[in-house]
ROMAR-698969 format. One record per atom (N, C-alpha, C): residue in one letter; atom name; residue number from 1; x negated, y negated, z. Coordinates in pm, whole numbers, plus 50000, padded with zeros to 5 digits. Each point is the difference from the previous one (the first is absolute). Example, Ala and Ser with C-alpha at 12.3 -4.5 7.8 and 13.67 -1.06 7.14 Angstrom:
BEGIN
{r a	a N	k 1	px 48681	py 50569	pz 50780}
{r a	a CA	k 1	px 50089	py 49881	pz 50000}
{r a	a C	k 1	px 49910	py 49880	pz 50000}
{r s	a N	k 2	px 50035	py 49895	pz 49928}
{r s	a CA	k 2	px 49918	py 49881	pz 50006}
{r s	a C	k 2	px 50077	py 49891	pz 50073}
//
This chain:
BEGIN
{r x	a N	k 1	px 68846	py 95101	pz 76747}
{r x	a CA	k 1	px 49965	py 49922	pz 49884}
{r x	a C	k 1	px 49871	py 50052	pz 49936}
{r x	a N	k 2	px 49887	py 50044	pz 50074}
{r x	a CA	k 2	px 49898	py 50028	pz 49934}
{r x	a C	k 2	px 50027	py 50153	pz 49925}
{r x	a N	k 3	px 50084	py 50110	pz 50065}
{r x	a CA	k 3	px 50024	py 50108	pz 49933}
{r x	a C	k 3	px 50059	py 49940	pz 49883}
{r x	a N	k 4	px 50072	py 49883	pz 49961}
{r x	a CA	k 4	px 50052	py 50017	pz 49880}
{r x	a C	k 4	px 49898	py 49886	pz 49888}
{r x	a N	k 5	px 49903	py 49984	pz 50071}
{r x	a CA	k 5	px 49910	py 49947	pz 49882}
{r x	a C	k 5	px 49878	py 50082	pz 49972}
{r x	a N	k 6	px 50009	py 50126	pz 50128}
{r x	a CA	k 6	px 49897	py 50117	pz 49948}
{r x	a C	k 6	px 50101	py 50094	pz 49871}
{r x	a N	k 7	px 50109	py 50013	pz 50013}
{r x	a CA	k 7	px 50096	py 50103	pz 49873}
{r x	a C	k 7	px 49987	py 49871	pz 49903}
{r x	a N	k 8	px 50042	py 49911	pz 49991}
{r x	a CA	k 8	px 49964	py 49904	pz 49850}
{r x	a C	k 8	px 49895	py 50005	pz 49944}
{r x	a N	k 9	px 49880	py 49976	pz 50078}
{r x	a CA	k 9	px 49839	py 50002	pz 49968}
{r x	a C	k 9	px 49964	py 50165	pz 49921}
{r x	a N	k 10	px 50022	py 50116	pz 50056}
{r x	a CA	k 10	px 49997	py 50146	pz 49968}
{r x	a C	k 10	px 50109	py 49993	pz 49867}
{r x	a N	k 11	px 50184	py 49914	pz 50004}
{r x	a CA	k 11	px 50043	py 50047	pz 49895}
{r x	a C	k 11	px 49931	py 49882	pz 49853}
{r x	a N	k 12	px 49930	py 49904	pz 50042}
{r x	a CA	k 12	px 49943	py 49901	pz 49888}
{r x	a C	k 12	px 49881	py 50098	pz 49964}
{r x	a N	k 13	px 49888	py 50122	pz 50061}
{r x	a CA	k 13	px 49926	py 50033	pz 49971}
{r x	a C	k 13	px 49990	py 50116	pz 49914}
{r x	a N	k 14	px 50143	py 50084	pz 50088}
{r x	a CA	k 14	px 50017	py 50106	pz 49910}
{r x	a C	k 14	px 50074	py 49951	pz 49816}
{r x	a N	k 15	px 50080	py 49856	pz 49988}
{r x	a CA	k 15	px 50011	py 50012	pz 49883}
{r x	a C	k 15	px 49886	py 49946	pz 49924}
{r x	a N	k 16	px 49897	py 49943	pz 50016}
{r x	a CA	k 16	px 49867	py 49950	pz 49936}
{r x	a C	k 16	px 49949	py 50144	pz 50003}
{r x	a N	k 17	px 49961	py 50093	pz 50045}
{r x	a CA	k 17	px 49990	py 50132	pz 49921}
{r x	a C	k 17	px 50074	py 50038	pz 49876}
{r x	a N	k 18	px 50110	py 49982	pz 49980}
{r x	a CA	k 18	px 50065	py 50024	pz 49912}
{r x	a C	k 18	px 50005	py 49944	pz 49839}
{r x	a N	k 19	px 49896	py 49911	pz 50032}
{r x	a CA	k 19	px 49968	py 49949	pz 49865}
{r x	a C	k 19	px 49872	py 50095	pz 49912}
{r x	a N	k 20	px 49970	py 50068	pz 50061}
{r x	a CA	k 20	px 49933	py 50110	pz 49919}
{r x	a C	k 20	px 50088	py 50074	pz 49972}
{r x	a N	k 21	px 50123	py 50006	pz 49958}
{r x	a CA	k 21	px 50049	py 50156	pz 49957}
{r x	a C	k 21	px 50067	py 49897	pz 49884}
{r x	a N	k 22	px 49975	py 49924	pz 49975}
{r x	a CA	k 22	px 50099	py 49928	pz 49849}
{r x	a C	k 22	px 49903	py 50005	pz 49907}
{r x	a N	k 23	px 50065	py 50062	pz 49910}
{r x	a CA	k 23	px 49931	py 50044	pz 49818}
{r x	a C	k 23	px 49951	py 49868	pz 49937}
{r x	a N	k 24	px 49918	py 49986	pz 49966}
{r x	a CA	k 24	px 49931	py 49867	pz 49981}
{r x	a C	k 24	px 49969	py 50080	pz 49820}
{r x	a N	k 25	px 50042	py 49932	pz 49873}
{r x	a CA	k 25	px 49969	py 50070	pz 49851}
{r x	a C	k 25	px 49860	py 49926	pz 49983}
{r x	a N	k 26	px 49909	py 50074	pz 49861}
{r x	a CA	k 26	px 49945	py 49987	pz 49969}
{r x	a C	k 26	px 50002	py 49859	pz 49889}
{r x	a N	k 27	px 49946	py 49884	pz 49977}
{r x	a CA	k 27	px 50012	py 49906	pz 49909}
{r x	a C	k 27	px 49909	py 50013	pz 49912}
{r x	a N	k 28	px 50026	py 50058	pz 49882}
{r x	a CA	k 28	px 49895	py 49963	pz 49867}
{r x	a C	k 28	px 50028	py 49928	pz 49921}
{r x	a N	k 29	px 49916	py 49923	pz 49971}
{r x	a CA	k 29	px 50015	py 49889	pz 49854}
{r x	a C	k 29	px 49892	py 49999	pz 49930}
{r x	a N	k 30	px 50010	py 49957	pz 49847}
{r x	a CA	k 30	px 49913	py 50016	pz 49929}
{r x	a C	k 30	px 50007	py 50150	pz 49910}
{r x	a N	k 31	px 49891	py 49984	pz 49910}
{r x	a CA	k 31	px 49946	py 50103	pz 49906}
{r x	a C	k 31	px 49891	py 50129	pz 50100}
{r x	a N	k 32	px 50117	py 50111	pz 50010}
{r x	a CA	k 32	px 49850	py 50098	pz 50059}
{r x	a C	k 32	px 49911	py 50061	pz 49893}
{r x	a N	k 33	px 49920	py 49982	pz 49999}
{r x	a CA	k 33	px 49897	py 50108	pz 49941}
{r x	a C	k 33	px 49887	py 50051	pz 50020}
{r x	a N	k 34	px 49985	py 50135	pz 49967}
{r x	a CA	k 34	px 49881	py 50105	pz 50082}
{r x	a C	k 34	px 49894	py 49955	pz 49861}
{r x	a N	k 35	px 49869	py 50027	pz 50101}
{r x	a CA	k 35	px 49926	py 50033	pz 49985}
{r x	a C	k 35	px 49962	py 50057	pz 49826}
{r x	a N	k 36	px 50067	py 50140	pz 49957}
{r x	a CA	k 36	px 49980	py 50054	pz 49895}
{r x	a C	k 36	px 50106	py 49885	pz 49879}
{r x	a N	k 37	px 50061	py 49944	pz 50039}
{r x	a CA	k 37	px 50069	py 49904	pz 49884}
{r x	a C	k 37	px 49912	py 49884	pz 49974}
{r x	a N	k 38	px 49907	py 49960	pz 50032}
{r x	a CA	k 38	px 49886	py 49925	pz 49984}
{r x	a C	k 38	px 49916	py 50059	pz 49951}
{r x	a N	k 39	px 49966	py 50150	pz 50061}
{r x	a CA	k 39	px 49930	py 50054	pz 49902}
{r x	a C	k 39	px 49997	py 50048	pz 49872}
{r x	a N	k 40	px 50089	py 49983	pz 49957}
{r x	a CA	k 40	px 50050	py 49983	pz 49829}
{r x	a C	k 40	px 49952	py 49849	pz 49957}
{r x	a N	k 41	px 49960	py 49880	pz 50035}
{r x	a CA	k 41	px 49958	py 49894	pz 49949}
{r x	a C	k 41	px 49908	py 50002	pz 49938}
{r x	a N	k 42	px 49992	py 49948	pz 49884}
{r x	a CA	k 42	px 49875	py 49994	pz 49907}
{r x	a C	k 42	px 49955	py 49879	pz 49999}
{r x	a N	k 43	px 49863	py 49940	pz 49937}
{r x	a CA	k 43	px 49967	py 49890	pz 49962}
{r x	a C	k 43	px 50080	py 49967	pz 49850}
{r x	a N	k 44	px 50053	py 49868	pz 49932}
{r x	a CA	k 44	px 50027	py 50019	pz 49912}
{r x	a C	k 44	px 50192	py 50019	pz 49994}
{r x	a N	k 45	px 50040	py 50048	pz 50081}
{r x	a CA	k 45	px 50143	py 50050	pz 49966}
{r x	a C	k 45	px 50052	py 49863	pz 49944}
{r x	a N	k 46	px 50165	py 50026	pz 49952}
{r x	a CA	k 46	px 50072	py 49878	pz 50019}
{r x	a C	k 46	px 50093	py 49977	pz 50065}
{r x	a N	k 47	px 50026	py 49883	pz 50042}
{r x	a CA	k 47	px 50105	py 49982	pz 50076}
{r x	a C	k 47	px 50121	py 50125	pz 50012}
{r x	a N	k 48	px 50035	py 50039	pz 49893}
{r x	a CA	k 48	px 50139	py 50085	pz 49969}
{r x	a C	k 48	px 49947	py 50125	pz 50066}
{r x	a N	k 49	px 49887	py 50058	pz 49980}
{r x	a CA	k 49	px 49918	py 50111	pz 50012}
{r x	a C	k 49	px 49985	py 49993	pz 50208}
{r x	a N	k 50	px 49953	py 49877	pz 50043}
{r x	a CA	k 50	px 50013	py 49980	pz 50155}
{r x	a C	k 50	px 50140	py 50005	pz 50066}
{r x	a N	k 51	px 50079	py 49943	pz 49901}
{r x	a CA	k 51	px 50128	py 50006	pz 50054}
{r x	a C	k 51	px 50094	py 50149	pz 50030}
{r x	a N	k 52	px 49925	py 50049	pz 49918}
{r x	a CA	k 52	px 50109	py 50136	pz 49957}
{r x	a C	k 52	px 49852	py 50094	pz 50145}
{r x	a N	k 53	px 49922	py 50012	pz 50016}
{r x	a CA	k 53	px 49951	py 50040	pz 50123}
{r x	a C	k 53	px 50040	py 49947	pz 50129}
{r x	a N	k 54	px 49998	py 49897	pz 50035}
{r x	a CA	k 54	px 50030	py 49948	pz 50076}
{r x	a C	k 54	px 50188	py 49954	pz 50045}
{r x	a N	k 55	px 50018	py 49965	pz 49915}
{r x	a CA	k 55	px 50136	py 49906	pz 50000}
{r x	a C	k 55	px 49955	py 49852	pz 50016}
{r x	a N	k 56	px 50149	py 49941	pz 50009}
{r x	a CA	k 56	px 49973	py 49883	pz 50014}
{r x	a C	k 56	px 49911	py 49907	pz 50135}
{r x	a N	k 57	px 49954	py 49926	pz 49975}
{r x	a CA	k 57	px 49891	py 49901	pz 50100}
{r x	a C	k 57	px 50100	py 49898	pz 50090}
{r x	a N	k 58	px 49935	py 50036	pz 50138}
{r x	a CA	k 58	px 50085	py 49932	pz 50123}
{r x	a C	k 58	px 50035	py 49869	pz 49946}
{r x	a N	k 59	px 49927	py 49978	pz 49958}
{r x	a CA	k 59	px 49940	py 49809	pz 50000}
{r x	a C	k 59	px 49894	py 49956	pz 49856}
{r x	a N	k 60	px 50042	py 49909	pz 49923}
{r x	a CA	k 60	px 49901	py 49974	pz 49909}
{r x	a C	k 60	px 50025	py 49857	pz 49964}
{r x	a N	k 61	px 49899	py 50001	pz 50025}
{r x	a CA	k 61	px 49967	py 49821	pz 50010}
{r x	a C	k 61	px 50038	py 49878	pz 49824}
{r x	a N	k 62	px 50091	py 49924	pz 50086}
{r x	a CA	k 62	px 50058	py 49943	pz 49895}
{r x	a C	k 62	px 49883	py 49916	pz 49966}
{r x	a N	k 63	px 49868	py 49943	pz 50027}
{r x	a CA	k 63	px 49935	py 49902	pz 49896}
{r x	a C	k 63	px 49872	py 50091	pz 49970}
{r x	a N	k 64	px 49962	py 50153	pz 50053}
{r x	a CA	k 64	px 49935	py 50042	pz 49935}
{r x	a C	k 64	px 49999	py 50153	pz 49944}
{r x	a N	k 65	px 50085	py 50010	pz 49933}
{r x	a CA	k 65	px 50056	py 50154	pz 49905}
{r x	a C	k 65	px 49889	py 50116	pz 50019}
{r x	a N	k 66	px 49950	py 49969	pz 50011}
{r x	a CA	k 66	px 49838	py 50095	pz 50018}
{r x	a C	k 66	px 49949	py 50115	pz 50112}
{r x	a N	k 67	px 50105	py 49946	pz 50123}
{r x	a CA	k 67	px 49998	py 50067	pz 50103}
{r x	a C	k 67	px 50139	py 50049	pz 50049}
{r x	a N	k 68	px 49980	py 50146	pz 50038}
{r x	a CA	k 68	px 50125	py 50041	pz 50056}
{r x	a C	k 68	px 49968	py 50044	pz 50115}
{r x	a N	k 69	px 50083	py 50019	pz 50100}
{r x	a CA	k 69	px 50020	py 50009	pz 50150}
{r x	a C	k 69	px 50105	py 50132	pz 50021}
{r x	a N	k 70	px 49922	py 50137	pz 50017}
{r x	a CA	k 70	px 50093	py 50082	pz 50080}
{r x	a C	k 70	px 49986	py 50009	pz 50140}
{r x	a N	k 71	px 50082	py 49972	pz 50096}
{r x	a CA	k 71	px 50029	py 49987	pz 50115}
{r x	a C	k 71	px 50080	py 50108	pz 50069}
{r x	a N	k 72	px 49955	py 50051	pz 50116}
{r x	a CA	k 72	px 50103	py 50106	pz 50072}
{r x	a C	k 72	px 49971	py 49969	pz 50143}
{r x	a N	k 73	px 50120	py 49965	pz 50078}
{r x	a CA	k 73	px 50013	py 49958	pz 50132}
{r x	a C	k 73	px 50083	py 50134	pz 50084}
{r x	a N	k 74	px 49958	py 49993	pz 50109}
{r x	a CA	k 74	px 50108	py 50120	pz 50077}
{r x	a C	k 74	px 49963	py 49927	pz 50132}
{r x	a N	k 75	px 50130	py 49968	pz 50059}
{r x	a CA	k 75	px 50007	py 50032	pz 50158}
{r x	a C	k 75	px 50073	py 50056	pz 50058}
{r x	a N	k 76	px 49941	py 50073	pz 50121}
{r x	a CA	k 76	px 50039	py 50162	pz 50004}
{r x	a C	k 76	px 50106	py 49993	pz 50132}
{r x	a N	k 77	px 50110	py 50063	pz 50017}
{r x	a CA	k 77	px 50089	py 49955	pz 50094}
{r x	a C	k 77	px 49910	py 49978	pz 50164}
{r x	a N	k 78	px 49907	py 50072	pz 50017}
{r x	a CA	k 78	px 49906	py 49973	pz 50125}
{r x	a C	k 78	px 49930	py 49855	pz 50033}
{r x	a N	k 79	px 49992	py 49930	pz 49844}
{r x	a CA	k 79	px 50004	py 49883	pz 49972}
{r x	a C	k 79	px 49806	py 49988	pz 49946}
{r x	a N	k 80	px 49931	py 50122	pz 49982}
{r x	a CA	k 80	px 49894	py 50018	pz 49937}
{r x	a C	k 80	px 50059	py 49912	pz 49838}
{r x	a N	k 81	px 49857	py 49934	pz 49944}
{r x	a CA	k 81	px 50005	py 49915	pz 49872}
{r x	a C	k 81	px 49895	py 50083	pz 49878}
{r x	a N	k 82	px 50056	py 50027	pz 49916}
{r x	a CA	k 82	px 49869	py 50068	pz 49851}
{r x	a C	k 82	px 50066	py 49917	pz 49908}
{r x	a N	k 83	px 49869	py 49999	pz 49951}
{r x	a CA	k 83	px 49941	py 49892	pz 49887}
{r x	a C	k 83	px 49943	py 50008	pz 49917}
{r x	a N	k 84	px 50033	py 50067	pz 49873}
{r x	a CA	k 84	px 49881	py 50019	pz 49844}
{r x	a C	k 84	px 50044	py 49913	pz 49905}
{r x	a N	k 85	px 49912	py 49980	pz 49967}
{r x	a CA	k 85	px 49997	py 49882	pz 49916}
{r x	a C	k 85	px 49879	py 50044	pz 49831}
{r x	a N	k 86	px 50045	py 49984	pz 49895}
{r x	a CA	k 86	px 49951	py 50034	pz 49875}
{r x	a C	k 86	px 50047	py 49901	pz 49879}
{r x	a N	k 87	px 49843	py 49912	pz 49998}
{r x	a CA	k 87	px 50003	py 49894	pz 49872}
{r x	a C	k 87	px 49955	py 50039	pz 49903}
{r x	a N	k 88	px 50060	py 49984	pz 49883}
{r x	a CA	k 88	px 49964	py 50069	pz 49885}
{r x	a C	k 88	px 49944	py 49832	pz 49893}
{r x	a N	k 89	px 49898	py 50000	pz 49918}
{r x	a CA	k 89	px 49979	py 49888	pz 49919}
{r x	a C	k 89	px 49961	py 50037	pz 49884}
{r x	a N	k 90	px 50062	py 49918	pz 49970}
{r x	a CA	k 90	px 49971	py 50023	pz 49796}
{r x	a C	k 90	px 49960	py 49874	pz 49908}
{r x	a N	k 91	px 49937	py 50039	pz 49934}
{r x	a CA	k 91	px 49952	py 49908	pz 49859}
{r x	a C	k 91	px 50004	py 50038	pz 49904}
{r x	a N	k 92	px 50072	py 49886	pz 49933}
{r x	a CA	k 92	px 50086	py 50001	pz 49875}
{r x	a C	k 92	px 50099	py 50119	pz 49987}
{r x	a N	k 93	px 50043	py 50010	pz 50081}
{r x	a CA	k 93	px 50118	py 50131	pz 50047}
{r x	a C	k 93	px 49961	py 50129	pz 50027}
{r x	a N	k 94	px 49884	py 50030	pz 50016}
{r x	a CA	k 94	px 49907	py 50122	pz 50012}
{r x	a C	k 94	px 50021	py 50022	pz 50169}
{r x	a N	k 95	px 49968	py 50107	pz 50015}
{r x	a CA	k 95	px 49934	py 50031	pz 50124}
{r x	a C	k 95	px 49895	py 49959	pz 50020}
{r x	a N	k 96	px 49940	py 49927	pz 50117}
{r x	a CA	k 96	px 49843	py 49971	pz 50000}
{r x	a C	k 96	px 49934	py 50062	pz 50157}
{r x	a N	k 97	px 50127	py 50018	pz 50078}
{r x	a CA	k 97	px 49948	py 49992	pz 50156}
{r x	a C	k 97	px 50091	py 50020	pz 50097}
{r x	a N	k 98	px 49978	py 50104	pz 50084}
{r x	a CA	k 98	px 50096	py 49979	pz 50127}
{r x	a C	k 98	px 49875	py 49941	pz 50135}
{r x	a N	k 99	px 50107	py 50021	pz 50036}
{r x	a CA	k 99	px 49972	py 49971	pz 50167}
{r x	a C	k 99	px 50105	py 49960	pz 50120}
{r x	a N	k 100	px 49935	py 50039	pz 50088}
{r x	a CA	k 100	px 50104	py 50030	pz 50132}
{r x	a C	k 100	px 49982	py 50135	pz 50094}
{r x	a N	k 101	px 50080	py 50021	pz 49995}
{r x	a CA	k 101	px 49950	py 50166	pz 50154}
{r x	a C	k 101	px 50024	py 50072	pz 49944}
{r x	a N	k 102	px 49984	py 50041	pz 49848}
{r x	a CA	k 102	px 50018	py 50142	pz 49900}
{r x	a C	k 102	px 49823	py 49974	pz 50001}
{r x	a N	k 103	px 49950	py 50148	pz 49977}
{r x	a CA	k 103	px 49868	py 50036	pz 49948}
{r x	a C	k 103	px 50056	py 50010	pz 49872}
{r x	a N	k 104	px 49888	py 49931	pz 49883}
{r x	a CA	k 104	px 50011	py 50020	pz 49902}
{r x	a C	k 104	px 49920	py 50126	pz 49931}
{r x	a N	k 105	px 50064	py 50100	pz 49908}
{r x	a CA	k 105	px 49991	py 50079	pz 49983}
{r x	a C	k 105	px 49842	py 50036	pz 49874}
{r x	a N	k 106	px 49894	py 50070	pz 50039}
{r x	a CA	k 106	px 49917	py 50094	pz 49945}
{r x	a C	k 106	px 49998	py 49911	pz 49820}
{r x	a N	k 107	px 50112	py 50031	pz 49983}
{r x	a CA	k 107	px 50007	py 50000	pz 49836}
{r x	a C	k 107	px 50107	py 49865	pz 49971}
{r x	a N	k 108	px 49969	py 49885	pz 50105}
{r x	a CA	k 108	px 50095	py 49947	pz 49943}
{r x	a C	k 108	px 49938	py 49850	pz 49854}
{r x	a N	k 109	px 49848	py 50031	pz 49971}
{r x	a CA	k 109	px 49922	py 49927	pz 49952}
{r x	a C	k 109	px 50003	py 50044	pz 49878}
{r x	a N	k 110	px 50120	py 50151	pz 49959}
{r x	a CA	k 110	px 49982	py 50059	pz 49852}
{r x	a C	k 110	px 50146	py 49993	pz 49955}
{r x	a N	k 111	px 49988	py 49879	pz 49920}
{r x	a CA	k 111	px 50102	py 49998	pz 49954}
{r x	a C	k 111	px 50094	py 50134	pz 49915}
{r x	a N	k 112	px 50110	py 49993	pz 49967}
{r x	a CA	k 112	px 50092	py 50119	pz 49998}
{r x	a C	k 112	px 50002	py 50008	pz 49838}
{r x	a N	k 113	px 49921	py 49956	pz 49953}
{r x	a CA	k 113	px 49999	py 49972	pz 49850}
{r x	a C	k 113	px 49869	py 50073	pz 49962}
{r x	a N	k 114	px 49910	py 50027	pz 50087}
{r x	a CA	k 114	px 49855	py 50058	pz 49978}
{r x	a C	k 114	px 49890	py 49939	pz 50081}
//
């Protein structure tokens, strides 16, 4: 009796190894964007002008038009989590401001108009 609960114990162990060899995919959601596509942001742009750099915004808040939300999520089949996140705000439909985990860019205080 005990030889056959030492081969069960060894065959329950050898298949719990076996869960490392299954392909686990990558999950992305959201808007990706690098680095240099932010760096095209000006002070000043308009909406149409952010949109066409960017694309469309993860998320934009239905009671205040002013702020847009690009969002990019990944969890990685190892089950690692990334997270960037880029708020863009405007007044009176202008560009006025980002912020979030983009560095804002050198020149982004000159508007594209002069």
């Amino acid at each position: 009796m005990n030889l056959r609960k030492v081969i069960l114990f060894f065959f329950a162990l050898s298949l719990a190894g076996c869960s490392n060899w299954i392909y686990r995919i990558n999950i992305p959601q959201g808007n990706f964007i690098e680095q240099k596509e932010v760096d095209k942001l000006r002070i000043r742009m308009t909406k149409e002008q952010v949109l066409y750099v960017l694309g469309t915004p993860m998320a934009e808040n239905a009671f205040d038009k002013s702020k847009w939300h690009y969002l990019y999520m990944m969890k990685t089949g190892e089950g690692n989590k990334f997270r960037k996140e880029l708020v863009i705000h405007f007044e009176n439909d202008a560009l006025k401001e980002i912020s979030g985990d983009f560095e804002k860019h050198e020149d982004f205080d000159t508007p594209l108009d002069g």
